[in-house]
N, C-alpha and C positions, 0 to 999 in steps of 0.2 A: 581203285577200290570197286568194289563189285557189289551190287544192290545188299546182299548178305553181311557183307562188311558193314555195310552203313548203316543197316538194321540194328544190328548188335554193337555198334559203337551209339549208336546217337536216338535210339529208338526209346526208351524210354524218358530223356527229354522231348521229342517230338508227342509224344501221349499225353506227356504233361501240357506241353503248348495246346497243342489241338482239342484236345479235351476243355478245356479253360472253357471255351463258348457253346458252339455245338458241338458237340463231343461224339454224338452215336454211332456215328460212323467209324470215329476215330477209333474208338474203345470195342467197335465189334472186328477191325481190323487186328487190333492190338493182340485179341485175341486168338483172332485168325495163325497172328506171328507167331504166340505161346505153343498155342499145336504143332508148329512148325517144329520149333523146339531153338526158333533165333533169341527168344528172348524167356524170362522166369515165370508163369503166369502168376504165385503172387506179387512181384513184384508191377508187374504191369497193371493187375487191379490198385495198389499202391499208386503208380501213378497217373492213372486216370481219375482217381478216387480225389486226389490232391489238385489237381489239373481242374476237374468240376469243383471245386471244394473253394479253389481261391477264384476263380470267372465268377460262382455265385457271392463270395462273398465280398469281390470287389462290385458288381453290380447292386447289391446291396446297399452297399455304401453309397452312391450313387445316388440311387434311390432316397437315401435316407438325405443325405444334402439336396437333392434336386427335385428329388420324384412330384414335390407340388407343381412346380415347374411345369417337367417335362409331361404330365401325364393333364398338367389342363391345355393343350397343344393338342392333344387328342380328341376334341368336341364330339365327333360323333359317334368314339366310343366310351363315354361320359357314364350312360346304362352300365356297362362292359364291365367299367372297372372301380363303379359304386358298387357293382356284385361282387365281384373278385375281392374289394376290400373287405364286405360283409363277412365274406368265408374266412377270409385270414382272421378277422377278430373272432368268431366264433371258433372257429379247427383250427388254430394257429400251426399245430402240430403237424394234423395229416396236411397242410395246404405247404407249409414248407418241405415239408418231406415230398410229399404228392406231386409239386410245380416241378419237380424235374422229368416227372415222367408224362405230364399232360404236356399234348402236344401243342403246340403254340407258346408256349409260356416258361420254356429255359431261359429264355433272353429277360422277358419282361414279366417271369414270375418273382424275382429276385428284387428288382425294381419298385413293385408293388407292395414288397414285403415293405424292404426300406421306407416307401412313402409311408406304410401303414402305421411306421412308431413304432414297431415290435420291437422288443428291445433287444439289444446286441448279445446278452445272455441267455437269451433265450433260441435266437437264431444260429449262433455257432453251433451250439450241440445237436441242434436240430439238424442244419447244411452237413456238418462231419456223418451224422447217422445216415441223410441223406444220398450221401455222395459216396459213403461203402456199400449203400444197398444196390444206389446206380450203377457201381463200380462192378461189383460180383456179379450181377444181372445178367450185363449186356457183354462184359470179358468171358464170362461161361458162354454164352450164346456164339461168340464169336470161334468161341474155340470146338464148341461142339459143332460149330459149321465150317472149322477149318478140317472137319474129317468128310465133308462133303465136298467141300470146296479143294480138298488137298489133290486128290485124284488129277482133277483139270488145271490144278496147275503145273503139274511135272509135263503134262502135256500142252501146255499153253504155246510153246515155239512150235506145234503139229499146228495148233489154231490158227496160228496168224500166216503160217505160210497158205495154210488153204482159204483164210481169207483174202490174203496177196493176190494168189491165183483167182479166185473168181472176181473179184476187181480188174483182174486185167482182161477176165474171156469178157464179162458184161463190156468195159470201156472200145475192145475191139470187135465185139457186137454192133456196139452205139456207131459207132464210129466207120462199120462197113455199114448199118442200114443211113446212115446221114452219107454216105459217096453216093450210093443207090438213088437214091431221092435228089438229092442235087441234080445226077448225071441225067434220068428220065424230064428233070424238070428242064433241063440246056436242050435236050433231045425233043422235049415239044414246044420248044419255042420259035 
């Protein structure tokens, strides 16, 4: 099977997997593929959408069982996420919605929710609104960059041979000035 095969057989569960945690990559790839034309772009928003949607909402949970727990292990960022709790009971809204797109805090924006008590009714609706805005966002970005990125990749076996070749002048560069230098060094001894 051929990278294209696998794409289009197994690609839209791999979005879902990889998307689950840190996703951003995963989901501007995704898109990347939708330009391609290997894979549906809604469907790929669909499953990165789902893939962020269950990471947060298992991390939540988490949260919600552990997060006193885990989060007084933390001591020196104690300030950190007395703040962070403040924001979740005031905005509960934009900070669940919001936590996926600030940086640092996909992992352990979810986490803080959960510790916070937010109730599970109120966080589902929020993580699903959440997780299609992340979804359409970053699948559109990926795919308006796979008309940038598409060009360099029909040419990517042009790339890597001409990377081959200067790997090999540099190494047999290296490798006649280290005879040179040995040989003068045996020569003044």
């Amino acid at each position: 099977m051929d990278i294209n095969s696998l794409i289009e057989h197994y690609g839209y569960a791999a979005l879902v997997v990889g998307s689950m945690a840190e996703g951003e990559t995963i989901t501007l790839l995704g898109g990347v593929v939708a330009h391609q034309g290997l894979l549906k772009f809604p469907l790929v928003v669909i499953s990165v959408a789902l893939g962020g949607m269950i990471g947060d909402q298992l991390l939540y949970l988490v949260g919600r069982r552990f997060g006193g727990t885990l989060l007084a292990r933390f001591k020196k960022h104690q300030k950190k996420i007395t703040k962070a709790q403040k924001l979740i009971n005031r905005h509960p809204y934009l900070f669940v919605i919001g936590s996926r797109f600030m940086y640092g805090f996909r992992i352990i924006g979810p986490i803080l929710i959960g510790a916070s008590r937010l109730p599970p009714k109120i966080f589902l609706p929020l993580n699903i609104v959440g997780a299609l805005i992340w979804a359409i966002l970053f699948t559109s970005l990926g795919y308006v960059g796979g008309e940038v990125i598409a060009p360099w990749l029909h040419t990517l076996n042009q790339h890597v041979k001409h990377w081959i070749w200067l790997v090999i002048v540099v190494a047999l560069v290296w490798l006649a000035r280290y005879w040179f230098k040995r040989r003068e060094s045996k020569e003044a001894d």
